[in-house]
N, C-alpha and C positions, 0 to 999 in steps of 0.2 A: 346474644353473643356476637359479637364485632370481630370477625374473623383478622381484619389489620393487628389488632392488638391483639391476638390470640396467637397469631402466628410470630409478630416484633416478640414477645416476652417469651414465647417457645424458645427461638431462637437466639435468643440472650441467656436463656437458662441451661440451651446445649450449649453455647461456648463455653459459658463458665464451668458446667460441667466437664467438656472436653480440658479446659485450662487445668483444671483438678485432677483431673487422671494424668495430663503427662508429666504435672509434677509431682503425681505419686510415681512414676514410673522413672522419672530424675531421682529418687528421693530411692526408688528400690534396686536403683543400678550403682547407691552410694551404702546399700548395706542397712538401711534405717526406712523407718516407714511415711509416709508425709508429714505424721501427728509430730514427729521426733520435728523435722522441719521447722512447723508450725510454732513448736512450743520453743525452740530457740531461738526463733526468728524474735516473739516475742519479747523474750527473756535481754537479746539484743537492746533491744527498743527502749525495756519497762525496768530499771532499775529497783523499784519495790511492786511486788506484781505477787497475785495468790492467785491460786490454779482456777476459782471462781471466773477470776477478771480471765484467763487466759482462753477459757471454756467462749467464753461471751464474747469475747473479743473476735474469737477466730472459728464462732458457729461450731464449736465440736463437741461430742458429747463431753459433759464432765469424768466419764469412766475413762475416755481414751487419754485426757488431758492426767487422771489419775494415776494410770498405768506406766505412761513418759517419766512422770515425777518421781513415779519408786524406782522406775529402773534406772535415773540419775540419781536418784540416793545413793542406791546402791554401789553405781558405780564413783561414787564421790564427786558426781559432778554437781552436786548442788548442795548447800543447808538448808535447810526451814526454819523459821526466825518465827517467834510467834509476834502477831501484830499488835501495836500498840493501840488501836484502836476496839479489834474485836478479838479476845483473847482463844476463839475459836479458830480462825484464822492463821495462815502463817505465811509470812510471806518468802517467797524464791531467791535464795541468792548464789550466782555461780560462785563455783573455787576456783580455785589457778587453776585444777586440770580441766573445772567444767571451761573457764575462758578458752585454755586451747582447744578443749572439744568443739567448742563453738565455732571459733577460727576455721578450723578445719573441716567442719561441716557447711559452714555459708558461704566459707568466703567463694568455693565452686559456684556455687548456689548466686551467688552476686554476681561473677562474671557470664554466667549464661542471663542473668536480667539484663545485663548491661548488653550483651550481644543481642538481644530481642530489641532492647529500648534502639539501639543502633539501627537495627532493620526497621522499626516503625516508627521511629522521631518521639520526641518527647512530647510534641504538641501534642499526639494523639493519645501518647499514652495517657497525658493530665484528660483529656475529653473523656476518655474513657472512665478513668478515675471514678472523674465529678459524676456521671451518667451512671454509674452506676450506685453511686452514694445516693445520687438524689433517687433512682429509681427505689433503694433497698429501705430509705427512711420514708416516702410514700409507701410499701407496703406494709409498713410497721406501722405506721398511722392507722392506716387503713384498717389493719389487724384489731387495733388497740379501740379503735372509733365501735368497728364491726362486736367486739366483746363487751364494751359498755353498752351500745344498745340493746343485745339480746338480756344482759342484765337487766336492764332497765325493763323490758320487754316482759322477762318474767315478774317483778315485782307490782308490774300494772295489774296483772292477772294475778296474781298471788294474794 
């Protein structure tokens, strides 16, 4: 074990942790819980988008991502469109009240990014970005490399 790298990836995994907590704590001083965040944020983004992609996208369980989506049924802020691709599927689409829900819920939510991006410059924030993409797609490598070999591993012996 190489304590340098044991302690850098600690410490990249408490920021990002700490980042996730105080914007659940943004997200719970706004009445809604982060997932609600999360999954508007997205819906912003992805104009045809199913709770699968939204799940994947934003690392959350598929039950929490599930849970969002009934309660914007419910509340009318959404339809479900079945997919023209896989007829299991369906994909997200806001209403006018879901748009102004949305409005309503990011736009806060934008201007406190924007006040942070203003405290740390943009430069740093794109550094951080890429450092963190390139760290999270080496793990996934890693992951994926690490699974094929024990495969492979048991089929030698098998």
């Amino acid at each position: 074990m190489n304590l340098d790298i044991e302690m850098g990836l600690g410490a990249i995994s408490a920021g990002v942790s700490r980042i996730d907590g105080l914007y659940s704590k943004w997200a719970q001083k706004h009445g809604v819980t982060y997932g609600v965040i999360q999954v508007l944020y997205i819906l912003k983004l992805n104009q045809a988008v199913t709770q699968k992609k939204i799940s994947e996208y934003c690392q959350i369980p598929k039950q929490t991502v599930n849970s969002v989506i009934k309660q914007f049924k419910a509340d009318q802020y959404i339809t479900l469109v079945p997919s023209t691709g896989d007829k299991r599927e369906r994909i997200i689409q806001l209403t006018p009240i879901g748009e102004t829900y949305l409005r309503e819920m990011l736009d806060p939510f934008f201007v406190l990014n924007e006040r942070v991006v203003d405290r740390i410059g943009i430069d740093l924030l794109r550094h951080l970005s890429e450092g963190l993409n390139t760290l999270g797609n080496a793990i996934e490598l890693e992951m994926e490399l690490k699974e094929t070999s024990l495969k492979w591993e048991k089929r030698k012996r098998g």
